[in-house]
C-alpha positions in Angstrom: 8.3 -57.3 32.0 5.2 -55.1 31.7 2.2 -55.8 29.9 -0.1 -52.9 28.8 -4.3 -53.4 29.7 -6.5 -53.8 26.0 -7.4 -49.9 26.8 -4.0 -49.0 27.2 -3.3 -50.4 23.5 -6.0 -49.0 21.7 -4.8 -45.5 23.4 -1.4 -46.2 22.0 -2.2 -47.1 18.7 -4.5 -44.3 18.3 -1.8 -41.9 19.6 0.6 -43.3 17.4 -1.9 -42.7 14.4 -2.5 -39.1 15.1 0.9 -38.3 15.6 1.6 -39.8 12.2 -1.3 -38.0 11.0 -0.1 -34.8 12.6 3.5 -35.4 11.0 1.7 -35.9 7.8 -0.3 -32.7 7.5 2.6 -30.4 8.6 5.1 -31.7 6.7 2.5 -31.1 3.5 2.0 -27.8 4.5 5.5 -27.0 5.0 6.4 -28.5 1.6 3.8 -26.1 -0.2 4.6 -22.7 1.5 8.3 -23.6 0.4 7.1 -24.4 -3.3 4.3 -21.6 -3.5 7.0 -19.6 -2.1 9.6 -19.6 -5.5 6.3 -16.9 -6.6 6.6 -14.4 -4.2 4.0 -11.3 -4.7 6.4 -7.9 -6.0 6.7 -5.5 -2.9 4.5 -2.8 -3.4 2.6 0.3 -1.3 -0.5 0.8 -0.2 -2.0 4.5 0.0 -5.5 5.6 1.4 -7.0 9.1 1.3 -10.3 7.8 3.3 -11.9 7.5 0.2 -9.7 5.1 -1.9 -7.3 2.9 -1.5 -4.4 2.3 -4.4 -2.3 -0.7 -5.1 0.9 0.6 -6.1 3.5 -1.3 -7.8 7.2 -0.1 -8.6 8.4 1.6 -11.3 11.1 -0.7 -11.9 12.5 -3.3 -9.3 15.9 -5.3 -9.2 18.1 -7.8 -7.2 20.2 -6.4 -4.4 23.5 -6.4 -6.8 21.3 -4.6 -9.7 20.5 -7.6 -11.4 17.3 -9.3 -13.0 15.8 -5.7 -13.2 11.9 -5.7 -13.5 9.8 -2.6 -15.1 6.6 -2.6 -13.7 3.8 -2.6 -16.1 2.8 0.7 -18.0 1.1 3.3 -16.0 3.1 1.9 -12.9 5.0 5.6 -12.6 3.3 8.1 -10.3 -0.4 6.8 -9.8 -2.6 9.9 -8.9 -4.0 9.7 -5.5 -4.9 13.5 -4.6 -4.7 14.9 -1.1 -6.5 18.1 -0.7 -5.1 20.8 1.5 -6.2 19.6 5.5 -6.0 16.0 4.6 -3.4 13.0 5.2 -2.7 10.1 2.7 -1.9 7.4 4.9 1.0 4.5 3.3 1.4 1.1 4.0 4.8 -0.6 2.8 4.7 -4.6 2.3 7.1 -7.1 2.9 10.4 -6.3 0.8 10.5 -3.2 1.5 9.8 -2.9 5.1 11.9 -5.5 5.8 15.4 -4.2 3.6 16.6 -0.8 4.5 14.5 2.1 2.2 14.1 5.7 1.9 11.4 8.2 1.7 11.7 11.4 -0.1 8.6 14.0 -0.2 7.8 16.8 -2.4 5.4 19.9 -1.7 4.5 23.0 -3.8 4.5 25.8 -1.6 4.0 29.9 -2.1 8.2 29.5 -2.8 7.9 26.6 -5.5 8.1 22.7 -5.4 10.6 21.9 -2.5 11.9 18.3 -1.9 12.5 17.1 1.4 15.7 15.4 1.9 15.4 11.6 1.9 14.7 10.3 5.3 16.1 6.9 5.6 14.8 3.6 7.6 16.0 0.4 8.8 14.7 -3.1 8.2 11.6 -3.5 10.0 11.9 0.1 11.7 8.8 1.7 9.9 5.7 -0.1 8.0 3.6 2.6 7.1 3.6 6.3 7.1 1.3 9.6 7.1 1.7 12.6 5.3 0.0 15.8 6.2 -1.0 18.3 3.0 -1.8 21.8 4.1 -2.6 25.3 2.0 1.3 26.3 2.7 2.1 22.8 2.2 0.8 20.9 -0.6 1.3 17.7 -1.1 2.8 16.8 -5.0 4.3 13.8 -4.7 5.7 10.5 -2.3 9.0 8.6 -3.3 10.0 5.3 -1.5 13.1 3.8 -2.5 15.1 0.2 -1.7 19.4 1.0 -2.4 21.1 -1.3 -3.6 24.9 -3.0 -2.5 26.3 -0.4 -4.8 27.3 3.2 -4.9 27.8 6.0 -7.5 30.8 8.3 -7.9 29.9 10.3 -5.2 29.6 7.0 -2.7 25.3 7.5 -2.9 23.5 3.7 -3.0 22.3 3.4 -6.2 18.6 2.8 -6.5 17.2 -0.8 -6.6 13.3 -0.2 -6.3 11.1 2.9 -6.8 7.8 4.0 -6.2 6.1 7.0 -6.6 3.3 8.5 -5.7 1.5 11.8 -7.6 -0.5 13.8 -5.1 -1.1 17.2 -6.7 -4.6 18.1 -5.0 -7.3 18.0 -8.4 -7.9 21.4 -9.6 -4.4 22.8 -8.3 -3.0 25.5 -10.8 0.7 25.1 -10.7 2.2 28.5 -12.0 4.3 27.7 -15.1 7.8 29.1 -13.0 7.4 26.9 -10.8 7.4 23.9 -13.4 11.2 24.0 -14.0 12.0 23.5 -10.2 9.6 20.0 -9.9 11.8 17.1 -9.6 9.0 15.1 -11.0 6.8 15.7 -14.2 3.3 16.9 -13.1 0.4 16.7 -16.0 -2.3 19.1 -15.9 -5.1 17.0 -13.5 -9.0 16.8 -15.6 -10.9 15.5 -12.7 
């Protein structure tokens, strides 16, 4: 048989303590991420023009199958974060939306009227944050990002699970009243 040295013992029995100890501190951590986990923080956006930067929750959020539906808070629709002509407005997606298919739609008043961009549409984990150029021909009104859901319309279109929105209407832009009619979204008159 073999017999271990006094040295060799104290080694192994503090070994044997720190890996218990090491079991012990991981399995603790692992046990609060899971419960700290059941309150996981509403997906939301991030935009910056360089001089601010705006927390933006959704306008109303639901489950996958459109159910337990959320409304964010008042004020949630359309936060103002103005980008002048020449400058970006850079957007940062978090987890739940980056991470589940999602779409982005873009609006611009140009010398024409407000035109909408078709949706341009993103896999999971193919795009975490965007930039948007506003220009004189160009303006920048307004940012939509939406999650769809496991159903469709009539017309076989996902129906809308989350929604955000972004206003963007440079302050001070004068928006002549024919063009008001063709805005998908409703813009208020911007007092600085």
């Amino acid at each position: 048989m073999f017999t271990l040295k006094a040295g060799e013992k104290k080694f192994l029995a503090i070994a044997t303590i720190v890996g218990f100890l090491f079991v012990a501190v991981v399995g603790t951590a692992v046990t609060l991420l899971v419960l700290n986990n059941d309150d996981e923080e509403v997906p939301y956006l991030q935009a910056t023009t360089g001089k601010s930067l705006v927390h933006v929750e959704p306008t109303i959020l639901c489950e996958i199958d459109l159910s337990n539906c959320k409304k964010g808070a008042e004020g949630t629709f359309a936060p103002r974060v103005p980008v002048p002509a020449g400058k970006s407005i850079i957007v940062a997606l978090s987890r739940g939306i980056f991470d589940a298919p999602w779409a982005l739609t873009l609006e611009f008043l140009t010398p024409r009227g407000f035109e909408q961009q078709p949706p341009e549409f993103y896999g999971p984990d193919e795009k975490y944050s965007f930039t948007v150029r506003s220009t004189k021909e160009r303006l920048l009104t307004n940012i939509e990002v939406r999650l769809p859901s496991g159903r469709t319309d009539t017309a076989g279109a996902p129906i809308t699970r989350g929604f955000w929105s972004i206003n963007t209407l440079p302050e001070g832009t004068q928006v002549p009243q024919a063009f008001m009619a063709t805005s998908g979204v409703e813009l208020q008159p911007y007092n600085g």
